[in-house]
C-alpha positions in Angstrom: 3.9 14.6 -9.6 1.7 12.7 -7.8 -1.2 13.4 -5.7 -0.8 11.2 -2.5 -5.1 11.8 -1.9 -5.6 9.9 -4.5 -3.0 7.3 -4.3 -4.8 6.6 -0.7 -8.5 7.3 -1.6 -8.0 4.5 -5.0 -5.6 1.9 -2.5 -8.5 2.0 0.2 -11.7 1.5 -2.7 -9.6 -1.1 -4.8 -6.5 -2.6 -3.3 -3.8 -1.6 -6.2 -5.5 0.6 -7.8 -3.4 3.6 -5.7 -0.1 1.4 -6.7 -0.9 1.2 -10.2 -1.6 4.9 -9.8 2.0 5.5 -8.3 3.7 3.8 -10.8 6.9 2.0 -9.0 5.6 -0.7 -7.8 3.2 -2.0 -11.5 3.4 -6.1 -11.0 2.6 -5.7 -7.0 -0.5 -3.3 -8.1 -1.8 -5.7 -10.9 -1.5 -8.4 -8.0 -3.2 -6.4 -5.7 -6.1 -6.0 -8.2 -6.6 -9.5 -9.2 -6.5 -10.8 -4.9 -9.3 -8.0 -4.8 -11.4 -9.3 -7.8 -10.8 -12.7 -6.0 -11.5 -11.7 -2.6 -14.6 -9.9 -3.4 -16.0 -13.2 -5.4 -15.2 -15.0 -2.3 -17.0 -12.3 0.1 -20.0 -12.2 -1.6 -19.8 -16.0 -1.7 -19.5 -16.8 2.0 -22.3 -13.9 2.9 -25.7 -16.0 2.2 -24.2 -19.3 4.0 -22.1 -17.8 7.3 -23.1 -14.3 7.9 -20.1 -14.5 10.5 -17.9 -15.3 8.3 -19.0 -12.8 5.6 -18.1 -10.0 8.5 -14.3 -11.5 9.5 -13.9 -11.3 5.8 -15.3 -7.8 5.1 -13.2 -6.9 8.7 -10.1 -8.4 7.2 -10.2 -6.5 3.9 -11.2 -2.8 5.1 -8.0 -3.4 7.6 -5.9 -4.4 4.2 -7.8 -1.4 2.6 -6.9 0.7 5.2 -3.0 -0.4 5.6 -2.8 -0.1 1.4 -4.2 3.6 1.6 -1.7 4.5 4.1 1.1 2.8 1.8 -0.5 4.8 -1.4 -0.4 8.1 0.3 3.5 7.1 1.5 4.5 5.9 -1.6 3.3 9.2 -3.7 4.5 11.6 -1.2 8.1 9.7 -1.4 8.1 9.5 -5.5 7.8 13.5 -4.9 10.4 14.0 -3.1 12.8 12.5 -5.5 
C-alpha cells in the first residue's frame, strides 16, 4: 500500500523521488533524479550571472515539481486500487 501524500510531497521536493517511491515506474524515477541533480547544478550556476534567468529556471522547475506531485499522488492512489 502506498501513501499517495508522500508520493506527491517527495515528487514536488525531488523530482523522482515520489516515482522511485511508487515503484512502477523505477528507470523514469532514477531519470527524474539525475535531470534534477543536473538542473539544480545548472540553477545555481545561471543565478550570480542573469538573475532573470535564474527565476525562468526556478519558474520552470516548481511547475515540473508541481506536475510530478500530482503524477505521484495519481500514480499511488492507482497502484491501490489494483
Amino acid at each position: 500500500m502506498k501513501n499517495p501524500m508522500i508520493a506527491a510531497v517527495l515528487n514536488f521536493f525531488f523530482m523522482g523521488a515520489g516515482t522511485l517511491y511508487n515503484g512502477k515506474r523505477v528507470l523514469t524515477g532514477i531519470g527524474l533524479t539525475i535531470a534534477a541533480l543536473v538542473l539544480t547544478y545548472v540553477e545555481f550556476g545561471i543565478r550570480p550571472f542573469d538573475g532573470t534567468l535564474y527565476w525562468l529556471m526556478f519558474g520552470a522547475v516548481f511547475l515540473a515539481n508541481t506536475v510530478l506531485a500530482i503524477d505521484g499522488y495519481q500514480e499511488a492512489k492507482m497502484l491501490n486500487q489494483s
